[in-house]
N, C-alpha and C positions, 0 to 999 in steps of 0.2 A: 604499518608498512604500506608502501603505497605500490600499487602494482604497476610492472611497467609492460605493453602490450610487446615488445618487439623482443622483450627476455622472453615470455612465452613461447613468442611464433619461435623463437631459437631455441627452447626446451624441446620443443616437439618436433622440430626439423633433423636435429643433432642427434637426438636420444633414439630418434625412427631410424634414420640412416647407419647409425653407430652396428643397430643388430641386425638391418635389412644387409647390409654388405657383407659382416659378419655370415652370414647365412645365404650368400652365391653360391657356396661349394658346401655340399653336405653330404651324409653318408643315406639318406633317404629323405624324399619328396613325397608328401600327401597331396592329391589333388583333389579340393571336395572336402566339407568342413562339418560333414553329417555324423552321424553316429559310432559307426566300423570308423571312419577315420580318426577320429575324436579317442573310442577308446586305441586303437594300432598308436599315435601320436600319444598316448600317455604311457601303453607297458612298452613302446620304443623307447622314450624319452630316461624313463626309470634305470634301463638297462646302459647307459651310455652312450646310446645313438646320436649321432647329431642328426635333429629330426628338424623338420619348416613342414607346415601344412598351407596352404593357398585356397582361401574361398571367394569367389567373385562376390559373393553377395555382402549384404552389412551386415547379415548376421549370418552365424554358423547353428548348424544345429539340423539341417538339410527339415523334411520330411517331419521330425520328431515335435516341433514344437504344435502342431496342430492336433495330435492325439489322433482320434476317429473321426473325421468330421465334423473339426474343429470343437470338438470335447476334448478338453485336456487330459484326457487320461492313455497310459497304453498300458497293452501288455505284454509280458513277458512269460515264458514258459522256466522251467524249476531247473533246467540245465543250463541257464543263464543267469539266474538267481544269483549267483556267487558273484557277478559283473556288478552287480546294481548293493550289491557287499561292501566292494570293493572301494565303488563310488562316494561310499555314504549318500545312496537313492533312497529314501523313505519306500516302503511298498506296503501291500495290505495281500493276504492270501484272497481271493474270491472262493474257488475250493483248487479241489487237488491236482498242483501242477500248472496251476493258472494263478501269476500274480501281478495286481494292478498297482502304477505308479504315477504319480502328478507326470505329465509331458515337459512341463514348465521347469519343474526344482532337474530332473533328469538333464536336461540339456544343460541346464547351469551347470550343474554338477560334472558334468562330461567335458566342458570345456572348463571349468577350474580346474579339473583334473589332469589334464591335459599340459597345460601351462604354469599348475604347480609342479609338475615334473621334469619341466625343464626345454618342452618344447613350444618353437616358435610357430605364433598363429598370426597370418595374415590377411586381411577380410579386405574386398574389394580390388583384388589383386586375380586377373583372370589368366588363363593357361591358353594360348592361341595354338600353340604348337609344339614339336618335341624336335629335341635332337637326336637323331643315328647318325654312328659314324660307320669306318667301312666294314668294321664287322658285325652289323646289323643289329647292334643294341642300343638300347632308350639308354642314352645318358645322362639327361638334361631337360628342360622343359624352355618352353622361349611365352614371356611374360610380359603383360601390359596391365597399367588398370581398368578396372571393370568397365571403367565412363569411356572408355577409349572405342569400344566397340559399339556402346550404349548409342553413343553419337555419334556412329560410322565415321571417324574420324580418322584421316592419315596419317598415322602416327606408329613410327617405325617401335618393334619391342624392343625389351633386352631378353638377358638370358640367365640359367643358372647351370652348376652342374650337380649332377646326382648319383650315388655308385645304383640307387635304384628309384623307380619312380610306382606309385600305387595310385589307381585308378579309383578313386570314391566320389565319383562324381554323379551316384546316382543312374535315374532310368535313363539317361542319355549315353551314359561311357563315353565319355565323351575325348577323353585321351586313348583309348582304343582305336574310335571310329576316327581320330584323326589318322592313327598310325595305318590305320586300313584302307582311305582315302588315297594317302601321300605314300604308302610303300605299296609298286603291285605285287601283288599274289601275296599279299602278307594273310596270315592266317594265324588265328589262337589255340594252343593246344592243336594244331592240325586239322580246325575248321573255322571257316568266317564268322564273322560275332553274326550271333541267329538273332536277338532282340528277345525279352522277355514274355513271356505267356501268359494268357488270365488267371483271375487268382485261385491258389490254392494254399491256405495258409501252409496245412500240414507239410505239403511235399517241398512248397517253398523253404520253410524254414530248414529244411534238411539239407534241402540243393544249395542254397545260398551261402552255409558254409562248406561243404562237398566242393563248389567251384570256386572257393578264397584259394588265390595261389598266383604263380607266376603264368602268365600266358604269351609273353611275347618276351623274347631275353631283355631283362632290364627293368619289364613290365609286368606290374602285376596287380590284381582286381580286389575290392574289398565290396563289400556290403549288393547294393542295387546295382553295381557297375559287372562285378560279379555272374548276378541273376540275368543282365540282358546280353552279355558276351557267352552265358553258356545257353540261352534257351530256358532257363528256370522259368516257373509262375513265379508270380507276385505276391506277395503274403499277407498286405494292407495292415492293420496298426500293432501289431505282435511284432517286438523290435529284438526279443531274443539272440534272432538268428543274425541279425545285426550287429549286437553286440561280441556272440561270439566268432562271426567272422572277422575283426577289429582283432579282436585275443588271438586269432590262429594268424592272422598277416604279421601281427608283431614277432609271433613266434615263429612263422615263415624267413622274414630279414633278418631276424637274427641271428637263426640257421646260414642263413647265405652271406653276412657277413662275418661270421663265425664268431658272435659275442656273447 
């Protein structure tokens, strides 16, 4: 068979466009392609959500794939255990309550999981801004690609809509701190995002999933976006709290879209 170059570029034009336009209007938007997202975008997806996740980067995986300083390994604690179950994560016990996992096979596994379930994942696709309409909810996200800002470049976005939109973007929160920029006196749970604090794993991992939830109508926080909109520490390579903030936002939207 001989291959011909302009069938291809028209594979991948057609077949991209076909599920990117498919996926304008959805019942939840992930922002942020890290770990909380990854697993929220599979027990969404599983349940009948129509789900789209948006990472600017090329790869997803946020945080996770460097382990501890750039040792591939993390850990997780035994009340997240069941996640890394769930995954099919390989893990090993170290001792009790502490189990270590490759950072590598983990992210694979998070993101097949994810998109064996049925949700859409799109890498190099950035979040500039959100939509509110008059009655003061995130309905929508406004979207360019990643190279678009990379190369300060003029270039007007598009948009989606979303009945809700989740902030996993990480230490920046970065869909927060827009909405906190661009709406005044906008406030989270009835205070300004305070920024995350030094680390502490233990309190971290507790706070981290404590402050997975809705914070602004429409808008709501997963993983490290969570941590620096409430003031949590920082937890450093113990992704537990990660993963079970991911598990309680899925079952967060689900509650609010009543499925």
């Amino acid at each position: 068979m001989e291959l011909d170059e302009v069938v291809i570029t028209k594979a991948i034009v057609e077949e991209y466009f076909k599920v990117f336009l498919e996926y304008t209007d959805v019942d939840v938007a992930l922002v942020g392609g890290g770990p909380a997202n990854l697993v929220a975008a599979r027990y969404l997806a599983e349940s009948g959500i129509k789900t789209v996740l948006f990472e600017k980067k090329l790869s997803l995986g946020g945080g996770m794939w460097g382990g501890g300083m750039m040792f591939s390994r993390i850990v997780v604690q035994e009340e997240a255990k069941c996640i890394l179950e769930d995954f099919g994560i390989r893990h090993t016990k170290y001792q009790k309550g502490y189990y270590v996992a490759n950072s590598i096979e983990a992210v694979g596994k998070l993101i097949s999981g994810a998109i064996d379930a049925g949700a859409k994942l799109f890498n190099l696709v950035e979040v500039e801004d959100v939509m509110i309409r008059e009655n003061d909810r995130v309905c929508g996200l406004v979207i360019n690609w990643a190279t678009v800002s990379m190369g300060r470049l003029p270039v007007d976005p598009l948009a989606i809509r979303a009945k809700l939109v989740v902030d996993g973007t990480g230490h920046d929160s970065f869909v927060c701190s827009t909405v906190q920029r661009k709406v005044h006196g906008s406030k989270f749970k009835g205070k300004p995002l305070l920024g995350e604090k030094p680390m502490w794993a233990d309190v971290g991992e507790r706070m981290v999933v404590d402050a997975t939830g809705e914070v602004y109508p429409g808008l709501l926080v997963a993983g490290m976006a969570a941590t620096a909109v409430s003031g949590s520490p920082r937890m450093g390579p113990v992704f537990g709290g990660m993963l079970l903030s991911g598990k309680k936002i899925a079952n967060i939207v689900q509650d609010m879209l009543k499925i």
